[in-house]
C-alpha positions in Angstrom: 132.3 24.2 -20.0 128.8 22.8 -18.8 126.6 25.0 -16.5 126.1 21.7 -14.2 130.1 21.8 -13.3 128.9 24.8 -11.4 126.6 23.5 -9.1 126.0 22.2 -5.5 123.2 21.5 -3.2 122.8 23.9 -0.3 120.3 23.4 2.1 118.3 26.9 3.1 119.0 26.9 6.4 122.9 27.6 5.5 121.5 30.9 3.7 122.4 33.7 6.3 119.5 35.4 7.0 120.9 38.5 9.2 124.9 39.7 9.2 127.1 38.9 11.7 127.7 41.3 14.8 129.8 42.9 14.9 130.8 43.1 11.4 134.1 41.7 11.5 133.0 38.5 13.9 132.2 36.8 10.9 134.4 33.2 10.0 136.5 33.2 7.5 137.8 30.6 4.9 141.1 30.8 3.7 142.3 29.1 0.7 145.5 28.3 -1.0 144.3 28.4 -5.1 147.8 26.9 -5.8 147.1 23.8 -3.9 144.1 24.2 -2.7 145.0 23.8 1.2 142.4 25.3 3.7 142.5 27.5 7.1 140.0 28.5 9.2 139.9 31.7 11.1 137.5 34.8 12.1 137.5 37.6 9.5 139.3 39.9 12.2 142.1 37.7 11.6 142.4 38.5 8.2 145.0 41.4 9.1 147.5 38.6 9.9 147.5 37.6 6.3 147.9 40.9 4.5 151.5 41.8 4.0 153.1 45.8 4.3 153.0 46.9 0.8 149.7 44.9 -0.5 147.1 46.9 -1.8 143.2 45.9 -0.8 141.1 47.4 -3.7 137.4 48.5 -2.5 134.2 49.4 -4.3 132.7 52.4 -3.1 129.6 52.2 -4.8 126.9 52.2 -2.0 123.0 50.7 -2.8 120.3 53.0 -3.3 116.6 52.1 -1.6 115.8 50.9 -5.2 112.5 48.9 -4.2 109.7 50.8 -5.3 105.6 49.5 -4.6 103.4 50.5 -7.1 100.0 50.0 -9.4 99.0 50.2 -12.6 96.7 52.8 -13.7 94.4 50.6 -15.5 93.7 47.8 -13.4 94.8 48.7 -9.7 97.2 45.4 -9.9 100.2 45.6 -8.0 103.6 45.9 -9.2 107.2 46.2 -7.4 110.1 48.1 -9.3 113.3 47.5 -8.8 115.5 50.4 -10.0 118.8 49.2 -11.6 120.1 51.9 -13.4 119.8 55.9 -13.9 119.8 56.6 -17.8 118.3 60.4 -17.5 117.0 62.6 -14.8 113.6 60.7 -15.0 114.5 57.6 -17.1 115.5 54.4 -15.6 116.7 50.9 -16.3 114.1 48.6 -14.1 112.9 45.0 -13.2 109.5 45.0 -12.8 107.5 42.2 -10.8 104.0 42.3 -12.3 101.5 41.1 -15.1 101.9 42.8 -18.7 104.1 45.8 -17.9 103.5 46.8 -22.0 104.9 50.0 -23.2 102.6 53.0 -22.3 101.4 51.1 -19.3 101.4 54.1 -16.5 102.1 53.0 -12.7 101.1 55.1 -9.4 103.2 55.1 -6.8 100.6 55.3 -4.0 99.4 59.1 -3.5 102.2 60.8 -4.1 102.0 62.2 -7.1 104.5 60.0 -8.6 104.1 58.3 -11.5 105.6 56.4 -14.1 105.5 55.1 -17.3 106.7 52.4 -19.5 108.6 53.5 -22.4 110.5 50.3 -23.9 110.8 46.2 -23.1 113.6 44.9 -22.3 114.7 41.2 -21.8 112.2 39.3 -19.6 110.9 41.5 -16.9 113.0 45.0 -17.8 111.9 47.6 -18.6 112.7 51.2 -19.5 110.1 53.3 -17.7 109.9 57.2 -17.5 108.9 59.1 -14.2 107.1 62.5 -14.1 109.6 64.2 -11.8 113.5 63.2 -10.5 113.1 60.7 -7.6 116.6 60.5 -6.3 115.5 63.3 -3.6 112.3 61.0 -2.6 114.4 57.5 -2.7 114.7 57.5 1.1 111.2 57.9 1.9 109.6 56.0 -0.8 112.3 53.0 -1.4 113.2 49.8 0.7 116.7 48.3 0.7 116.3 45.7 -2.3 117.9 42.6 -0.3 118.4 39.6 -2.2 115.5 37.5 -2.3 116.8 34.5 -0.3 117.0 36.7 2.7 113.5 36.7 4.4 114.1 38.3 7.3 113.4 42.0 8.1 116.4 44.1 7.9 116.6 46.4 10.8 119.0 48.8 10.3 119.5 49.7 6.4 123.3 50.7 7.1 124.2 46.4 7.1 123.9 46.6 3.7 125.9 48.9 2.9 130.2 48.9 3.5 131.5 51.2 6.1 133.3 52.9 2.9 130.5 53.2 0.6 130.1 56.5 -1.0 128.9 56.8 -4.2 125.1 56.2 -4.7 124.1 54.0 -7.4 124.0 50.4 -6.8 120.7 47.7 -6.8 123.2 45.6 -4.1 125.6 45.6 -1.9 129.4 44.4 -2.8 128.9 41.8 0.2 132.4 40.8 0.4 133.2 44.6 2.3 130.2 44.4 4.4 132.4 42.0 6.9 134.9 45.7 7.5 134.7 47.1 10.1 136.4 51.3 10.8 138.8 49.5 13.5 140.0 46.9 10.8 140.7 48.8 8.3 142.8 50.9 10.8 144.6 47.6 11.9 145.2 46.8 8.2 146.7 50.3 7.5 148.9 49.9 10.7 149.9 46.9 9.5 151.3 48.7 6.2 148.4 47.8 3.8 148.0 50.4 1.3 144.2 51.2 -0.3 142.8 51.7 -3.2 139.3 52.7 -4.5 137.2 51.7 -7.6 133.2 51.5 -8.4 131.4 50.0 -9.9 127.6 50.1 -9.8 126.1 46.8 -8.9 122.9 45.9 -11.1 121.9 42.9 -13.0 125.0 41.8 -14.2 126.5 40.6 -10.9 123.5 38.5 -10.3 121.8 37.5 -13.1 121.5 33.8 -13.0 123.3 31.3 -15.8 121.0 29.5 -17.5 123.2 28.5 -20.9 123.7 24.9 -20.8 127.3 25.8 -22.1 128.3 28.5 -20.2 130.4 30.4 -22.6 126.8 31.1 -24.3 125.9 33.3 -21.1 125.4 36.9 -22.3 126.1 39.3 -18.9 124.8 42.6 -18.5 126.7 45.9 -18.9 127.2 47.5 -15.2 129.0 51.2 -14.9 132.6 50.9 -13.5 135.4 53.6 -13.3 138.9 54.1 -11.7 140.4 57.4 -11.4 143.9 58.0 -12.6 145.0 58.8 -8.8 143.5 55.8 -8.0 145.3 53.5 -10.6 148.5 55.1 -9.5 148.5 54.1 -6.6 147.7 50.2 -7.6 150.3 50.7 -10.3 153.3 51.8 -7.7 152.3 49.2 -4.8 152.3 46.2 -7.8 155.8 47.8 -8.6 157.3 47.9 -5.3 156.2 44.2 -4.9 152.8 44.4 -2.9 149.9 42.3 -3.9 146.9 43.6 -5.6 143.9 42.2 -3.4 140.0 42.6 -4.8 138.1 42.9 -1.8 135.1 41.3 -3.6 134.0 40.2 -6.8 133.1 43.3 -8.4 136.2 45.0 -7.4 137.8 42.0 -9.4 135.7 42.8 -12.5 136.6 47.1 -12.0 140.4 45.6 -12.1 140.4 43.4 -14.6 138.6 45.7 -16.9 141.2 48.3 -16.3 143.6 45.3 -17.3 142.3 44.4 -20.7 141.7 48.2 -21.5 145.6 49.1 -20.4 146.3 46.0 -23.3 144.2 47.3 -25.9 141.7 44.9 -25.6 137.7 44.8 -25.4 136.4 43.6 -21.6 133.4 41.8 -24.3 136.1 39.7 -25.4 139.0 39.4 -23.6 140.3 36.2 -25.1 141.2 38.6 -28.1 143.8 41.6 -26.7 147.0 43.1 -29.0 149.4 43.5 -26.4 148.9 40.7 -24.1 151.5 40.2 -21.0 151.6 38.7 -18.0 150.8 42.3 -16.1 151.3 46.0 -17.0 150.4 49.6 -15.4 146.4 49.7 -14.9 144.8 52.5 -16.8 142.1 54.9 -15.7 138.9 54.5 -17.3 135.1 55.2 -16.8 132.9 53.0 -18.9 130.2 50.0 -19.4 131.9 46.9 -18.4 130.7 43.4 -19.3 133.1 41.1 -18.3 132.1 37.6 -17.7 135.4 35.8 -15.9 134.8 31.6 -16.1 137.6 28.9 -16.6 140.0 29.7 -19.3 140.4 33.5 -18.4 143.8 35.0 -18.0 144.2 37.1 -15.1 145.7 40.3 -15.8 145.5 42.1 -12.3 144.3 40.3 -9.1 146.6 38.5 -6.9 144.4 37.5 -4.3 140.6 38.7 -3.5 138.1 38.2 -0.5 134.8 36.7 -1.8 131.7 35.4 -0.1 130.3 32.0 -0.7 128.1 32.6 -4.2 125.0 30.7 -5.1 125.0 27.7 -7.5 125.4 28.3 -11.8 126.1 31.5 -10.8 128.8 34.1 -12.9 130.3 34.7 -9.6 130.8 31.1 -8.9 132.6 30.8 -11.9 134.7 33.9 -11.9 136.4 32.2 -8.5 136.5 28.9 -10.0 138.5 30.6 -12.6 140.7 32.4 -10.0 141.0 29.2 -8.0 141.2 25.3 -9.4 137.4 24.9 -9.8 138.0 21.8 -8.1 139.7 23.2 -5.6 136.6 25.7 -5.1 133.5 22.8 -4.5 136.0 21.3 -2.5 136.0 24.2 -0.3 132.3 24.8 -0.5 131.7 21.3 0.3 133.6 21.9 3.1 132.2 25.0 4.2 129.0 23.2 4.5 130.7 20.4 6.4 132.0 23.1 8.6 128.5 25.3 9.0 129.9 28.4 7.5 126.7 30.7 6.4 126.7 31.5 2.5 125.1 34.2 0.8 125.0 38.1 1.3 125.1 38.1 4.8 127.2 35.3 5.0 130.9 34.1 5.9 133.7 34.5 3.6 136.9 33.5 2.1 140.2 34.5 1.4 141.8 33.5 -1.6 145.2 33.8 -2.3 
């Protein structure tokens, strides 16, 4: 499977810059991955499509203000941090924008007394660096939202990128897919008998590194921390049984699931072509771990019956986690269309249902 199957020409003035308002006024795309038919509605309407008994799964991770401005010690240059994961009280997991970011290099963060230093290299530009103090307390006056960099425009309220049901903190990005929910939809869908679950998983490199294997199957995704709780998994386990569908609202909700999937078979999410007890489905288990699943053409679906997505860039995992999910030619058809159509792509963007 070539990384060029993967790819499409967008021009930038399809990247949505700002979300839509309200939340739910958004378009959506819905599409049939059986025979790759396609609807267009508003996301509102997505309620008509979700049957009594279905279950919508949603991450609950919520994105910390992980964009930190700093300089090195030693030469006053300027360096941006991008926190991606807490390892200890002081040590984190980072992308660092700047030149020669060398272990022991030591970074002020302006005059506040905090610094930083770095401890290990990583791949590329991470890095583990060690702060003096705990900074989770100072996040929200020192941080800025770390929006994708294809958004240039000036986010004004920092609550659009986050989901009305975000709770825990811990994420570098938003799960975009749930940023189109709004309190009074959700309330619809539970009127209309939809039954929801919960999962998280922290959003960091993994999601959104790029692809840059030639075959893809060479790609190499980061670890990101996911978890279901046991209550949680029952009640996915008992609406699958009484018939309802399990819906993914969002990619990472898909990769929480199917993680739970290959661990209920005995298998290893870092290979999941390889499991003991393979079957077409069986009771989700609980589990709080790493998860590096990378889902491209050729997987076998354990859990998700349906999922809400937004449009995903070019050669990228997420790309070909729906392209797995869906006919991939079914999929550029539909992005094709989209542009066709001027649906918005990206973060902030429109998005589809796919069932």
């Amino acid at each position: 499977m070539k990384l060029a199957d993967f790819d499409y020409e967008l021009p930038e003035s399809f990247i949505a810059q700002t979300p839509a308002e309200p939340r739910d006024s958004s378009r959506l795309m819905r599409l049939n991955r059986q025979t790759g038919a396609l609807e267009h509605h508003v996301f509102r309407n997505i309620v008509n499509y979700i049957n009594p008994g279905d279950v919508l799964v949603l991450n609950t991770t919520r994105v910390i203000p992980a964009r930190l401005h700093a300089t090195k010690a030693d030469t006053g240059g300027a360096v941006e941090v991008l926190l991606l994961r807490q390892m200890t009280d002081v040590r984190w997991h980072v992308l660092v924008g700047g030149r020669r970011i060398l272990p022991g290099t030591k970074l002020l963060f302006g005059n506040t007394g905090l610094t930083a230093t770095a401890v290990e290299m990583l791949e590329e530009a991470e890095r583990i660096i060690e702060f003096n103090e705990p900074i989770n307390s100072r996040l929200d006056n020192m941080g800025e939202m770390p929006l994708p960099p294809y958004i240039h425009a000036p986010l004004i309220d920092p609550e659009r990128y986050q989901t009305v049901y975000s709770r825990q903190e811990g994420s570098a990005a938003a799960p975009t897919a749930g940023l189109h929910f709004t309190p009074d939809l959700l309330l619809a869908l539970r009127n209309k008998g939809a039954i929801f679950a919960h999962v998280t998983l922290h959003i960091g490199l993994g999601t959104f590194q790029p692809v840059k294997a030639e075959d893809i199957r060479d790609h190499h995704i980061h670890s990101e921390l996911a978890m279901l709780t046991a209550d949680e998994a029952r009640v996915i386990n008992e609406a699958k049984l009484a018939g309802g569908r399990i819906i993914a609202v969002g990619t990472t909700a898909v990769r929480a699931l199917e993680t739970a999937g290959i661990l209920s078979e005995g298998g290893d999410p870092a290979h999941p072509e390889i499991t003991p007890n393979a079957c077409p489905w069986r009771p989700v288990t609980a589990f709080k771990q790493d998860t590096n699943l990378f889902i491209y053409p050729g997987y076998r679906w354990r859990v998700v019956d349906a999922m809400v997505t937004n449009f995903h860039l070019p050669k990228s995992s997420l790309l070909m986690m729906i392209s797995s999910f869906a006919e991939r030619e079914h999929v550029m058809n539909a992005y094709e269309t989209a542009k066709r159509e001027g649906y918005r792509f990206f973060s902030f963007g429109d998005a589809m249902f796919i069932e």
